[in-house]
Every structure is written in C-alpha cells, then in structure tokens.
C-alpha positions as CSV (number, residue, x, y, z in Angstrom):
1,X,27.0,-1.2,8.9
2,X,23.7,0.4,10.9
3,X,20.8,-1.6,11.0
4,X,18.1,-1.1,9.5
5,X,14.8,-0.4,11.3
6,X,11.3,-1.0,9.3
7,X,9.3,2.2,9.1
8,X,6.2,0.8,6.5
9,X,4.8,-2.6,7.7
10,X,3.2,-4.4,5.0
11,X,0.3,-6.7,6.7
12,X,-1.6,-9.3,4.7
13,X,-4.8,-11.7,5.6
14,X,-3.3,-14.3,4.4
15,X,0.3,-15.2,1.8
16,X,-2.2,-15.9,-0.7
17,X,-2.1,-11.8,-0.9
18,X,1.5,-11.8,-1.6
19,X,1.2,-11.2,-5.1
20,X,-0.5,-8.5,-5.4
21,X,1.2,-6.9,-2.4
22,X,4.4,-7.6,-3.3
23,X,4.0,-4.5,-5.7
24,X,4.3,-2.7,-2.6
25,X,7.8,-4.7,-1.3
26,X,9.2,-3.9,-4.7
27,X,8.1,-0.3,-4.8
28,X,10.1,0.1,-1.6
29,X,13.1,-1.7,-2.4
30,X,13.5,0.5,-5.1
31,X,13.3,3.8,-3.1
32,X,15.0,1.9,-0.5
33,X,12.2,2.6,2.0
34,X,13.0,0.2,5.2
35,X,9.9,-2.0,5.2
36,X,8.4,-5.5,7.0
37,X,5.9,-7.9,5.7
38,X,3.7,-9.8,7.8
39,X,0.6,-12.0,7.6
40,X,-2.2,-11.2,10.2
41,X,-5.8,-12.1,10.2
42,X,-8.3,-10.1,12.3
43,X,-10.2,-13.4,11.8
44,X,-8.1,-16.1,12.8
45,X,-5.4,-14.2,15.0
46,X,-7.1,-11.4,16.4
47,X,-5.1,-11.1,19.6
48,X,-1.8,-10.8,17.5
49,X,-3.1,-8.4,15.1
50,X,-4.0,-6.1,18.2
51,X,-1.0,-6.4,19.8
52,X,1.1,-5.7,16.6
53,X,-0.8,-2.7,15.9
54,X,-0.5,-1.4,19.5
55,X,3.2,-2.0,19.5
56,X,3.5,-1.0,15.7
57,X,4.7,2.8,16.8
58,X,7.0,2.1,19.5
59,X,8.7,-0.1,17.2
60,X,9.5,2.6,14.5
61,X,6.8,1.9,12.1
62,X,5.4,5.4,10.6
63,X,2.5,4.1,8.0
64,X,1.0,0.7,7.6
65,X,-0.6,-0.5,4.7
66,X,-3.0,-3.3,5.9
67,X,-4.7,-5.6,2.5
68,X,-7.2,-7.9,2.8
69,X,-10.1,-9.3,0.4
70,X,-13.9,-10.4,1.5
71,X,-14.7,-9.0,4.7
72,X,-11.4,-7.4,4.7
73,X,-11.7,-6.4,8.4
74,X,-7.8,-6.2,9.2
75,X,-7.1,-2.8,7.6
76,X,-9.8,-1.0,10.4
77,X,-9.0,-3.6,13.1
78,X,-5.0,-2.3,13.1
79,X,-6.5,1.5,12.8
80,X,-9.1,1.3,15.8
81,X,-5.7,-0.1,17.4
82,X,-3.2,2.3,16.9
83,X,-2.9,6.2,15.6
84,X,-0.3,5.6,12.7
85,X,-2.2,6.1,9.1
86,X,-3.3,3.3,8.0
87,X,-3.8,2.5,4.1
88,X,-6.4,-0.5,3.0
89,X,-5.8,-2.3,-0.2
90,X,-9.0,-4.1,-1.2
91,X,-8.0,-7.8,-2.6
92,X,-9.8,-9.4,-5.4
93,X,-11.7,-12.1,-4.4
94,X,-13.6,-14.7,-6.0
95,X,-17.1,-13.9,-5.8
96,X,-17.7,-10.1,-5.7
97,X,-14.5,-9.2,-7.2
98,X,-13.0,-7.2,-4.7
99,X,-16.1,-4.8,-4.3
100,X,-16.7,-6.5,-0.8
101,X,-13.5,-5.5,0.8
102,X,-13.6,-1.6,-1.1
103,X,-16.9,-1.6,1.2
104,X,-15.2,-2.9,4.1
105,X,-12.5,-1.3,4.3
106,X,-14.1,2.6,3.2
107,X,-16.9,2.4,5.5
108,X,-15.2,3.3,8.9
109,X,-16.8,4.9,11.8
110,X,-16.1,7.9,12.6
111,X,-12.4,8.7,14.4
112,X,-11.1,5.4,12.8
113,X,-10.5,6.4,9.3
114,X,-8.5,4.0,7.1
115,X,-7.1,5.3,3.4
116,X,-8.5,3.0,0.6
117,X,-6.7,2.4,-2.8
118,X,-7.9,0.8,-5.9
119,X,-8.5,-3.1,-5.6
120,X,-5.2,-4.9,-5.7
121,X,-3.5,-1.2,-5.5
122,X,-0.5,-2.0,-3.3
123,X,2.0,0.1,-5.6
124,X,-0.5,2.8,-4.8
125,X,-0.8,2.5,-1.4
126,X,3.2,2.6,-1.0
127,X,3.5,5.5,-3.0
128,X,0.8,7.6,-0.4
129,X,2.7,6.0,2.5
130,X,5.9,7.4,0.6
131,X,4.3,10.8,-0.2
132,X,2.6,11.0,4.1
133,X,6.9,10.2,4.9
134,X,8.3,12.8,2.6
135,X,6.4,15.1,4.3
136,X,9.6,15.3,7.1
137,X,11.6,14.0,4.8
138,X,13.4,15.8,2.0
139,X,15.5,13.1,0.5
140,X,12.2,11.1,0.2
141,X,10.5,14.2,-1.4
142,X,13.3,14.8,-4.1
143,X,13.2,10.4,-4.9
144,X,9.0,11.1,-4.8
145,X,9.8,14.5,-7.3
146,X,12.3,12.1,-9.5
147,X,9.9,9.0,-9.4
148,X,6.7,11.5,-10.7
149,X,8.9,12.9,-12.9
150,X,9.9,9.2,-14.6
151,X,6.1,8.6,-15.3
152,X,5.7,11.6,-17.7
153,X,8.5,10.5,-19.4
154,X,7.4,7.1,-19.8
155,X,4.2,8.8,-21.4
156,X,5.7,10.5,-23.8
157,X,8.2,8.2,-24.8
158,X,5.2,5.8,-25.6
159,X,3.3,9.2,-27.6
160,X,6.6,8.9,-29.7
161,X,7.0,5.2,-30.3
162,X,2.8,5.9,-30.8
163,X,3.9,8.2,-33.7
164,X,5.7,5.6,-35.7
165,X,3.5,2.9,-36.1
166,X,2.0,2.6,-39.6
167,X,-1.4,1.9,-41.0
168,X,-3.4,2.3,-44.1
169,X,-5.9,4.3,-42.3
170,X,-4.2,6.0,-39.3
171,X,-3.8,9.6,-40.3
C-alpha cells in the first residue's frame, strides 16, 4: 500500500483548540483529503513555528489552516513564513469572544494576506482549502460538486419534514 503524504496541515495554538478544529480533521477524513495536525504557538515556540512553515512546502503540504484565539498571531506568523495560502480560524476565547483573534488574524499587512473564517469555522476553512485544491484536481472538484450538492438536499428534506408538523395556528 502507498503512503500517504499530508497535503493540508492543520496547526493549533494550543490542544485546547482541538475541538473546534477537529471539524476540520473530520471534514477531511470524509473526503479522504491526506491531512496532519499539529500544535504550534508563535508565542511559546516561535522558532519551530518558523521552521515548520518554511519547510511546510517542500514537505508536500499545499494549504494550511492555522487557528488560534486572543492575539491569534500563528495564522500570519506561518504566512509571513512561507507562500502556501494560509486560512485563519479565529478561536473563541473567554473574554472578547473570539472578536480579538477575527482582528488579529484579518488585519495583515500588505503582501502577507491570511484567509479568515467565521470564529470556530474550521469546517469552513477545510472546505476553501478543499475548493483552492480542486482547482488542479478533478476528482476533488466532482467530491466538492457532490458534497454542495448534499447540502441542498439536506434543505429541502428539512422544508418537507417542515411541512408536516401540526399546529393550531400554523397555516
């Protein structure tokens, strides 16, 4: 069996992320997108977190999704380190709930852009890095048409199920 090289790395301040990115991990275990998960802090390991993002490429990766909450610095340390997109989900935290790290992590300087998703959007942010690899990908395009094409369904599914409840006043 070939092995199986990572092209998304998932990076996290801190474990205490995990569950809310781990919306990202199961998003790409069900398109069974090769992915890694790490925890970096551009706080407390800023050497490491450089080096990973310069070495990020040459490894394979293709996208990085970078979350962090406060001062959520990691998401533009990795960009101003390497030129693979990067995508920031903003954590909520306990005092500004999440608004800090939005801020953080959408106002880069110029030439270091970093995508932003909602606060604690990590299935978001693996569905863009899914949508920037279809691109050159067709198989990933036509899993990314299917996967689109599930969500309308689920809506109106729910419009029928809507249809069927009964109340005095619901007309």
């Amino acid at each position: 069996m070939k092995e199986m090289k990572p092209i998304v790395s998932i990076i996290m301040g801190s474990t205490s992320d995990l569950p809310v990115m781990e919306k990202a991990c199961q998003f790409f275990e069900e398109m069974e997108i090769p992915f890694e998960v790490n925890a970096l802090s551009a706080h407390r390991t800023p050497q490491e977190v450089g080096d990973y993002a310069r070495n990020a490429q040459g490894r394979g990766i293709r996208v990085i999704i970078a979350g962090a909450g406060m001062a959520a610095a990691l998401p533009g340390v990795i960009a101003a380190e390497t030129a693979l997109p990067v995508i920031g989900v903003p954590i909520k935290g306990s005092v500004l709930e999440g608004l800090d790290a939005t801020f953080a992590i959408m106002q880069m300087p110029p030439g270091i852009p970093v995508a932003t998703v909602a606060i604690n959007g990590a299935q978001n942010a693996a569905i863009l890095a899914m949508q920037m690899l279809a691109l050159a990908d067709e198989g990933l395009m036509q899993k990314l048409t299917a996967y689109k094409s599930g969500l309308k369904k689920k809506i109106v599914k729910a419009n029928e199920e809507l249809a069927q409840l009964q109340y005095k006043y619901k007309c």
